[in-house]
Steps between C-alpha positions, in 0.01 A plus 500: 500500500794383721677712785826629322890554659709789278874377560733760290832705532517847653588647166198343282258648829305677188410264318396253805304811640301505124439149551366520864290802349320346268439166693339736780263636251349138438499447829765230553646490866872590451831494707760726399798558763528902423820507722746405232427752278746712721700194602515132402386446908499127591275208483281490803259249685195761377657459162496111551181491644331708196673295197406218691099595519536638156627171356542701171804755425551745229866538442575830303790322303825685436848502542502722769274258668701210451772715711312599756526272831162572611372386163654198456431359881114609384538274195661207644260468801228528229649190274561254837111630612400390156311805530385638136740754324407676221821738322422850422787541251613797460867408338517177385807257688681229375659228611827622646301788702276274666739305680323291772203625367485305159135394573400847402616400118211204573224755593176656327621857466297812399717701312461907697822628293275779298503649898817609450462713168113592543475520899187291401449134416112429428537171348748356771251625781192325297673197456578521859169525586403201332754293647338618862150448380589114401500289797752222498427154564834452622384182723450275189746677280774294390800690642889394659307370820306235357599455139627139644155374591303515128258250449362377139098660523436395177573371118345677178485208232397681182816410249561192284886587477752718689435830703738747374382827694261586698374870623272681687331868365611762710213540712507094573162415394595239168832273462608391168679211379653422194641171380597261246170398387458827285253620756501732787223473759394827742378412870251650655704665861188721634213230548808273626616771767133576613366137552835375621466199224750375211516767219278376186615537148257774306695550170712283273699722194536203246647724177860448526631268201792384748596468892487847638777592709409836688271741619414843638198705646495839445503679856261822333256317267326209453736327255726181469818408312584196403781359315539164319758263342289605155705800503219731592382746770131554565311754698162361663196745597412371868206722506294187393626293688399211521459562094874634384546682255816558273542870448830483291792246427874617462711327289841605439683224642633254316499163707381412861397781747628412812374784731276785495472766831315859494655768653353650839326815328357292238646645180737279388513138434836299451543135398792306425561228258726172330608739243682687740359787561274699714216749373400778671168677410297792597159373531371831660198482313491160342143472676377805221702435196586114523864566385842605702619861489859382454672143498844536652756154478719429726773307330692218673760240405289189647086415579373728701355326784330751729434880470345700819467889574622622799216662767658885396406421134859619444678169436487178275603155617586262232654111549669333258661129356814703547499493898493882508215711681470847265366830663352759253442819585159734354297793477184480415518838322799401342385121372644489174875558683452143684608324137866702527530421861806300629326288798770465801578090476493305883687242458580243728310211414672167337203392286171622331278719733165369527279838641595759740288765688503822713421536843242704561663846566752415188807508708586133461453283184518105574574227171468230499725219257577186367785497695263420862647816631255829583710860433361734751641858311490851633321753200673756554893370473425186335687316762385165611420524904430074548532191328205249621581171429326185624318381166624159334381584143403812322318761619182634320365789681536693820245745685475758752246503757301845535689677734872359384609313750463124335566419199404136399688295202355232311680221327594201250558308826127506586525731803407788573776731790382782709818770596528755744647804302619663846733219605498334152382176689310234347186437716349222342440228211165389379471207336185328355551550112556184329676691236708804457331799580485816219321792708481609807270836647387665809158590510451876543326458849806302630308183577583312267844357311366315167732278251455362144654182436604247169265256713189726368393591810502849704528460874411790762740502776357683836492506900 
């Protein structure tokens, strides 16, 4: 487990003390400058020296901290070291509060706010935990350094037609494809990772009646969404695999299904469609009875191009043919409400909006449009913070790398663009599609950048 820094305001001292408690108890070696918790105090060469060793920094995230001098000199000198930072949030910021500091917006945060009401915060300390227990492979991880120097490793050929989407389960071990041959094909990721050869090809799901547009692993069981231009969504048993097996079909939309995403806890499915609208369903316990709890549309007044859930499970994303990005708000508990809800419209866009997603602590959404602009928006206000522009022809899909800090854009103008989300820079263009390119995914270890493309083929992109 790595050697920790506690950087925090004199006022949250508590709840940085509980932290530095409980990391003691397993053991971890921890610096914690106890000084400030009578006065801010200064930032010192020992100081320096320890963040320095440390190379990791637990930032007890407030808006008290983003005051404090001492703080903020702490946080900078950690983002020019590069050294890691990992946000113990106890209020959440946005955009306007952060100031210099927007990278923190861009950051893997562990949400700590239950601190404040329970003077305990169990699930933020396990999850912290686990984030010291995995050891990064930050030399070979694409990050702002060397996102300029990916090289083509290799090219899946499995399709007859165009890739449409392409992504990996949540713990990284299959990729799926889906195209317009009616087919999508699942990749073996494991044997590929522990031989260091090309992934092989170990099932091909051949039922759809049509193309099939998108796809979703469920991040808590062993089962697959698809949905197809036949107007249907079907759930796949993986437990098989490389048999699978259909455990139920939904079919309440009325033309083309153009997306289908699960939400982070697993209970819900949503899909969107060409009859415009979106579905949301409560697939709880789909796996026992086969059927949805409740079916919930979404109505809109064009397709539906994209739906995705936000990482709180709080928050809908749906795109549209009417250039507007729609936030919906839920309760799980309170389900049936989501069909009366009046979503909160981002508008901005001049054309149809192709897909959009959320960054992975949910403070940013990016879209991306027909109009070869990307909308970076802040959650919280709706606001738009950037425009990235840089794209000759529509854009199809954007992605954010694990810990936020890239976010890569894929395109009708068969390239792919990497941008730095701190300085909104674009770092670099690959090229090597001979056709427009549909998907576009980071690999959950961070090794890997991998695109789908109307030329059939799926390319992995690495250092």
């Amino acid at each position: 487990m790595r050697r920790v820094f506690i950087s925090y305001a004199g006022p949250d001292s508590e709840a940085a003390l509980y932290v530095t408690s409980y990391l003691r108890s397993l053991g971890v070696d921890v610096f914690i400058d106890y000084d400030r918790m009578m006065h801010d105090g200064t930032f010192t060469r020992r100081a320096e020296n320890e963040l320095k060793s440390r190379r990791c920094m637990i930032f007890i995230q407030s808006p008290e901290a983003m005051k404090s001098p001492l703080a903020q000199t702490e946080l900078e000198y950690a983002y020019q070291q590069d050294i890691e930072i990992i946000p113990m949030v106890l209020k959440p910021l946005n955009v306007r509060e952060t100031g210099e500091f927007r990278f923190l917006l861009t950051l893997k945060t562990i949400d700590m706010s239950a601190y404040l009401q329970q003077h305990q915060a169990k699930d933020a300390l396990d999850k912290l935990r686990q984030r010291l227990s995995d050891q990064p492979n930050t030399r070979s991880a694409i990050n702002v350094n060397n996102a300029d120097q990916l090289k083509e490793r290799y090219t899946l050929q499995g399709h007859s037609s165009w890739v449409r989407e392409i992504e990996f389960s949540p713990d990284g071990y299959l990729l799926a494809s889906s195209s317009n041959d009616n087919s999508v094909c699942i990749w073996d990721m494991r044997t590929a990772q522990r031989t260091g050869t090309q992934p092989r090809m170990i099932s091909r799901i051949l039922e759809h009646g049509s193309l099939v547009w998108g796809m979703s692993f469920s991040p808590t069981a062993p089962l697959f969404a698809t949905g197809a231009g036949d107007a249907t969504i079907r759930l796949w048993d993986l437990n098989s695999l490389p048999e699978t097996y259909e455990l139920t079909r939904l079919i309440d939309h009325k033309q083309a299904v153009y997306s289908v995403c699960f939400s982070q806890d697993g209970k819900l499915l949503a899909s969107g469609s060409h009859d415009n609208r979106a579905y949301v369903y409560d697939i709880d316990r789909i796996d026992h009875t086969a059927q949805a709890k409740q079916v919930i549309p979404l109505l809109h007044a064009g397709h539906v191009y994209w739906v995705t859930f936000s990482p709180s499970n709080h928050l809908i994303a749906t795109t549209s043919r009417d250039s507007a990005v729609r936030l919906w708000s839920y309760e799980y508990e309170h389900l049936g409400d989501l069909s009366k809800e009046k979503p909160r419209f981002l508008s901005g866009h001049s054309s149809w909006v192709n897909s959009a997603t959320f960054s992975p602590n949910g403070l940013i959404l990016a879209s991306a449009s027909h109009d070869t602009t990307i909308r970076l928006w802040d959650v919280e206000t709706g606001q738009t913070i950037h425009i990235l522009t840089g794209h000759q022809e529509s854009v199809n899909t954007v992605a954010f790398s694990a810990d936020g800090s890239l976010l890569a854009s894929a395109a009708k103008d068969d390239t792919v663009r990497l941008w730095d989300l701190h300085s909104f820079k674009e770092l670099a263009i690959i090229r090597g599609h001979q056709k427009g390119v549909n998907s576009v995914v980071f690999s959950p270890n961070g090794l890997n950048l991998v695109t789908g493309s109307g030329d059939t083929t799926i390319k992995f992109w690495g250092l």
